[in-house]
ROSE-4610 file (N, C-alpha, C; in Angstrom, 1 decimal, always signed):
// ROSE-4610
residu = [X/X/X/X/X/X/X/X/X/X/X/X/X/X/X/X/X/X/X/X/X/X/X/X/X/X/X/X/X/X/X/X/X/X/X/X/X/X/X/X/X/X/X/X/X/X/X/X/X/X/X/X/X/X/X/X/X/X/X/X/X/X/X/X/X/X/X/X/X/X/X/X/X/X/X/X/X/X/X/X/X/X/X/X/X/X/X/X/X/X/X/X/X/X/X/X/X/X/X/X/X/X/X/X/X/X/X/X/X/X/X/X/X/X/X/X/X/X/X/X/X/X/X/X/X/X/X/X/X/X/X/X/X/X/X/X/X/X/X/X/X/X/X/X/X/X/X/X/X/X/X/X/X/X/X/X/X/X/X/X/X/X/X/X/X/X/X/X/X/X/X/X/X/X/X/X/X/X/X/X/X/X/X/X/X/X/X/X/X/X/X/X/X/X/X/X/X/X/X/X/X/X/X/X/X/X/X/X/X/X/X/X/X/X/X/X/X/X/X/X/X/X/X/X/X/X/X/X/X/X/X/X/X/X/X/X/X/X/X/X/X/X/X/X/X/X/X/X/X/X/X/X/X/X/X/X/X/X/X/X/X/X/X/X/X/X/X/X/X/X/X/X/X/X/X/X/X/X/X/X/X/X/X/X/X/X/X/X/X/X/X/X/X/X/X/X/X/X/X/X/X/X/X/X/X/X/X/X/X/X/X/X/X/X/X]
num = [1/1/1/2/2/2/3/3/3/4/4/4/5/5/5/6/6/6/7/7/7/8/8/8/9/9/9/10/10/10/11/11/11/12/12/12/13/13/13/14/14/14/15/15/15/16/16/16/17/17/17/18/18/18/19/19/19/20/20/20/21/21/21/22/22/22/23/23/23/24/24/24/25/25/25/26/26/26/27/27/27/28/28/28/29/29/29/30/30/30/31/31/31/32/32/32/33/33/33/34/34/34/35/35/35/36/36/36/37/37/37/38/38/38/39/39/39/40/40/40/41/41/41/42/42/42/43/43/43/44/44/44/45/45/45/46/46/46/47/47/47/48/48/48/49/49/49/50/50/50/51/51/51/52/52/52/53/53/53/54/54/54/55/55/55/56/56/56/57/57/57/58/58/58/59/59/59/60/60/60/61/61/61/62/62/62/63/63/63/64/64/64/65/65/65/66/66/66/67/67/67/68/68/68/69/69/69/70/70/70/71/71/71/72/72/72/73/73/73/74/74/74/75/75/75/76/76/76/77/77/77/78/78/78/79/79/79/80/80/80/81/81/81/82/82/82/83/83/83/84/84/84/85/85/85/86/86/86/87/87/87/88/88/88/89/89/89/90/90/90/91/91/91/92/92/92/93/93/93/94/94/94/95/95/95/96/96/96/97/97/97/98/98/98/99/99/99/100/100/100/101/101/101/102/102/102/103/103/103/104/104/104/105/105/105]
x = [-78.0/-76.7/-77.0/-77.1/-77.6/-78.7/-80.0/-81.1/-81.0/-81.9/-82.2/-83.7/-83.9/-85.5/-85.6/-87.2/-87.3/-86.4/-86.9/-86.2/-84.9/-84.2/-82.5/-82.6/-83.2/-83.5/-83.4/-84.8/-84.9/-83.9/-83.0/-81.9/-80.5/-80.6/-79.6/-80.1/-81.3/-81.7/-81.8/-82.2/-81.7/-80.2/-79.3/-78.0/-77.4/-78.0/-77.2/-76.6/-75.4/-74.8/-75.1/-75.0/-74.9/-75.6/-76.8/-76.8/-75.8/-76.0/-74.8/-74.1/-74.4/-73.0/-73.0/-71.9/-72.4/-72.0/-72.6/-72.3/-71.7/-70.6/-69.6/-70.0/-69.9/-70.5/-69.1/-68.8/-67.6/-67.1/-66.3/-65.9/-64.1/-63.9/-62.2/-61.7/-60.8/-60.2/-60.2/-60.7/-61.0/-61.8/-61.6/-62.4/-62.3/-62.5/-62.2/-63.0/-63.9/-64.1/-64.1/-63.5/-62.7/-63.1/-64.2/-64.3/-65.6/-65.2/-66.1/-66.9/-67.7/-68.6/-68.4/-68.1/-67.9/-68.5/-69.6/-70.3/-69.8/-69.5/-69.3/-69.4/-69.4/-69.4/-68.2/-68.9/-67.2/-67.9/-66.9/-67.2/-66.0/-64.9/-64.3/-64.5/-65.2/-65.3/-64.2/-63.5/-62.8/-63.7/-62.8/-63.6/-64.4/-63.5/-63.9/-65.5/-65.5/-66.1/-67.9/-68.4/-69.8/-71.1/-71.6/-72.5/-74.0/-74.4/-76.1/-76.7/-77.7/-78.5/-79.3/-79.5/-80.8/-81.7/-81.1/-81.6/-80.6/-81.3/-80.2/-79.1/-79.0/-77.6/-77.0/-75.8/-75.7/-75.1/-75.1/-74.3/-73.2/-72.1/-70.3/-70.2/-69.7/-69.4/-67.7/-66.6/-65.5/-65.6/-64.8/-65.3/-64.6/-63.8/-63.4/-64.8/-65.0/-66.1/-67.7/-68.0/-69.4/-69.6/-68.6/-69.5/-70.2/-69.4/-69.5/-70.9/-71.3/-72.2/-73.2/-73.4/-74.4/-75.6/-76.1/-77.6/-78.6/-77.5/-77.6/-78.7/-79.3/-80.4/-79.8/-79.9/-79.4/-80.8/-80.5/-81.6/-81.4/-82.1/-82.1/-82.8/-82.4/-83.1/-83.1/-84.2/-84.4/-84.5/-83.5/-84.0/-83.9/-84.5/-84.4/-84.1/-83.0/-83.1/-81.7/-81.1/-80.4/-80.7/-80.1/-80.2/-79.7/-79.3/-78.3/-78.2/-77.2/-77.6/-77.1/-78.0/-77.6/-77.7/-76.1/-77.2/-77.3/-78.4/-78.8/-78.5/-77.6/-76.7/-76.6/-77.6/-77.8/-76.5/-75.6/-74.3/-73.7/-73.6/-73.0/-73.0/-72.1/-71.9/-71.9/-71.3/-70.8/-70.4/-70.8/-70.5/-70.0/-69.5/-68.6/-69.6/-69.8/-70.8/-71.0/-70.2/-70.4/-71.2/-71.5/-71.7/-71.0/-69.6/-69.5/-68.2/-67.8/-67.0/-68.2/-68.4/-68.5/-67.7/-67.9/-67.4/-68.0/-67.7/-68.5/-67.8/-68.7/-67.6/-67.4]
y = [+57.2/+57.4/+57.1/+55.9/+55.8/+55.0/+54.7/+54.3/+53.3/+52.6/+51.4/+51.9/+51.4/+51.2/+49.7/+49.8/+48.5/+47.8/+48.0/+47.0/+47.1/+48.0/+47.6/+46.5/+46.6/+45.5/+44.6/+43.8/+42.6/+42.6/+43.3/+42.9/+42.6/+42.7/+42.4/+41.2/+41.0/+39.7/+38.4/+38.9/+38.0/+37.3/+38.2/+38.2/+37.7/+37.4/+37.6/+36.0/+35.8/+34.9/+33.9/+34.7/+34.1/+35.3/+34.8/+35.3/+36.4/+37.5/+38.2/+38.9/+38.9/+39.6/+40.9/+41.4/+43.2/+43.7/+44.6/+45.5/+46.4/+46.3/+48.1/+48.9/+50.0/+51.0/+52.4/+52.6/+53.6/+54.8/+55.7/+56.3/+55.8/+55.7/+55.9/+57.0/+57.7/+58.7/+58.5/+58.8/+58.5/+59.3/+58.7/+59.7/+61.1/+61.2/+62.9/+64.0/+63.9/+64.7/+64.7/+63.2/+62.8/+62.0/+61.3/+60.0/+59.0/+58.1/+57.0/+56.1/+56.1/+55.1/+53.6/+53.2/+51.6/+50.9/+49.7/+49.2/+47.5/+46.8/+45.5/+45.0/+43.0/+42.4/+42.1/+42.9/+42.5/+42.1/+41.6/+40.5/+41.2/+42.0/+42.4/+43.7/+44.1/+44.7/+45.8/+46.3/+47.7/+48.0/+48.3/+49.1/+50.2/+50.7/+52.7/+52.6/+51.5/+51.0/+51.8/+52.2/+52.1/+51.4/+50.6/+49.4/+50.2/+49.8/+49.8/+48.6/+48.2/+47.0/+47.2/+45.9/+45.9/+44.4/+43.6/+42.8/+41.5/+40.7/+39.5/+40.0/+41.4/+41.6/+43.0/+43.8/+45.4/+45.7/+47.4/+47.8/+48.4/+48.9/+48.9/+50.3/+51.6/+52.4/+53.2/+52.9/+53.5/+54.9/+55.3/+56.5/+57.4/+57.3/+58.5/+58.7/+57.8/+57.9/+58.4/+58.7/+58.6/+59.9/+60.9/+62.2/+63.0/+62.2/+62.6/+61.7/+60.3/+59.6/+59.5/+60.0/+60.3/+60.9/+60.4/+60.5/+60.1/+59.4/+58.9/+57.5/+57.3/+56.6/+55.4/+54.2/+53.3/+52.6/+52.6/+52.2/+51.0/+50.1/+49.0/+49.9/+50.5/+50.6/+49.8/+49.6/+48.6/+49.8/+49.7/+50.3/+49.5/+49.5/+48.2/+46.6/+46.3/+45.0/+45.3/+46.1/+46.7/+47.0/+46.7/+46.8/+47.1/+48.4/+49.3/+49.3/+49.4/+49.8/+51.2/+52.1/+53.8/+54.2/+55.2/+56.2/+57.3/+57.5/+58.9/+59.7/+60.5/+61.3/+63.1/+63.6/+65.1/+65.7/+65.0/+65.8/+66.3/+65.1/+65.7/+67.2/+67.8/+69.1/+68.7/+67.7/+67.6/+66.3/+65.9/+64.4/+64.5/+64.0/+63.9/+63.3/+63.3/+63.2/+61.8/+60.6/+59.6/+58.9/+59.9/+59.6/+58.7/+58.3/+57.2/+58.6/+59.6/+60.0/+61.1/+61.3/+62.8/+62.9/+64.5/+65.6/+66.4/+66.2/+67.3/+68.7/+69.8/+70.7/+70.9]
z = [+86.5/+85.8/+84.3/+84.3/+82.6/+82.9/+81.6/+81.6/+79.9/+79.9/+79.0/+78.4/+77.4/+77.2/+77.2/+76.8/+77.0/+76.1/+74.9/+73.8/+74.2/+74.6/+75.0/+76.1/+76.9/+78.2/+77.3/+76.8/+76.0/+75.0/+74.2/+73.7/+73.9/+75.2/+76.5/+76.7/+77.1/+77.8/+76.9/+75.6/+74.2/+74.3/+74.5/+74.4/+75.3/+76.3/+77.8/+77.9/+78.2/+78.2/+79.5/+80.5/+82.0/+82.5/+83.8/+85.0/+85.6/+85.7/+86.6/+85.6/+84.3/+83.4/+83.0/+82.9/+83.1/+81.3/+81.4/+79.8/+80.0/+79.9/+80.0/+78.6/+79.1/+78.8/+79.4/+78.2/+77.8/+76.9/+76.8/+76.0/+75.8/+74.7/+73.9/+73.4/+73.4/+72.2/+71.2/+70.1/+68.7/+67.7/+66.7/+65.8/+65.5/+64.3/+64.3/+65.1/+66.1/+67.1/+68.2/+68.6/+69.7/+70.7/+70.9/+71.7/+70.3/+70.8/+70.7/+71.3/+71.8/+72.2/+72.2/+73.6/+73.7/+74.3/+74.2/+74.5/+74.5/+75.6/+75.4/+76.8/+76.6/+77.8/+78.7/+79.3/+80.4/+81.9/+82.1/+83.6/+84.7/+84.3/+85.1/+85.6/+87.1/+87.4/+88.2/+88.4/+89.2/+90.5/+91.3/+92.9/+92.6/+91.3/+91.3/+90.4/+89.6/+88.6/+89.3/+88.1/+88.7/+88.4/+89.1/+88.8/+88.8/+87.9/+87.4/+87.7/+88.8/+88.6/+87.7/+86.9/+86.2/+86.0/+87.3/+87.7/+87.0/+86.1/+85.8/+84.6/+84.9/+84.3/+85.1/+84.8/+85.0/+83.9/+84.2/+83.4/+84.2/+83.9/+84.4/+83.3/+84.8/+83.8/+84.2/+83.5/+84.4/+85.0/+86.3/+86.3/+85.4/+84.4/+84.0/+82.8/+82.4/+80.8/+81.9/+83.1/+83.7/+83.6/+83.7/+83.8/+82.6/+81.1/+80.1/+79.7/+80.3/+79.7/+80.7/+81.7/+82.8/+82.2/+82.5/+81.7/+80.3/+79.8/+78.8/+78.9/+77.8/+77.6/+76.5/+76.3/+75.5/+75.4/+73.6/+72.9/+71.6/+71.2/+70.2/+69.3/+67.7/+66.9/+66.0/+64.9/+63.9/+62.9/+61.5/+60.4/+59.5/+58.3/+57.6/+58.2/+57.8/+58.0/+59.2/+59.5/+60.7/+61.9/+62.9/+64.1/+65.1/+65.2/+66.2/+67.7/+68.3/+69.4/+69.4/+70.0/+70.1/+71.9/+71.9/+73.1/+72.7/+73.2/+73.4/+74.6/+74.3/+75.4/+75.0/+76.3/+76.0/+76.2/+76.8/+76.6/+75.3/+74.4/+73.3/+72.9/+72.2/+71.8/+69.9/+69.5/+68.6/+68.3/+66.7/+66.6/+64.8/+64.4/+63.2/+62.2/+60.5/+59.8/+60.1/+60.2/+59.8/+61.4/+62.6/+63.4/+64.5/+64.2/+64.9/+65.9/+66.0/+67.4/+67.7/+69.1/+69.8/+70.3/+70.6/+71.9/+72.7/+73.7/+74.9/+75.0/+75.4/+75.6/+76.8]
């Protein structure tokens, strides 16, 4: 469903609060070409919800945001003294200059 590299692993595992804690992993309506990408800690999981092991954490993806982010790869980049996290998602069709909405078609 979705995949990590390493460095996203180890920047999870940097980060990781507790044993057991999941990273949601999402889309919102937003932006001028209409979703945004949402990436945060959440502990509350849903029935429908879909769980990624990845050992002492997961990732949590709702089902409405999974068919659009299925397949997507999450990545730690370093540029200068910056430190992103990105996915890389072959779905996109289209993303707005400033990079922060896509759209699928």
């Amino acid at each position: 469903m979705i995949d990590l590299t390493d460095r996203a692993i180890t920047h999870v595992m940097k980060n990781l609060r507790a044993e057991g804690e999941y990273v949601r992993v999402g889309l919102t309506p937003a932006g001028c070409t209409g979703f945004e990408y949402k990436i945060d800690w959440d502990n509350d999981v849903s029935a429908d919800d879909i769980i990624i092991d990845f050992g002492k954490f997961g990732v949590v993806v709702d089902v409405m945001s999974a068919p659009m982010v299925e397949g997507s790869t999450i990545d730690v980049v370093t540029e200068g003294m910056n430190t992103t996290v990105k996915i890389i998602n072959p779905k996109e069709t289209n993303s707005c200059g400033c990079g922060a909405s896509v759209n699928f078609s």
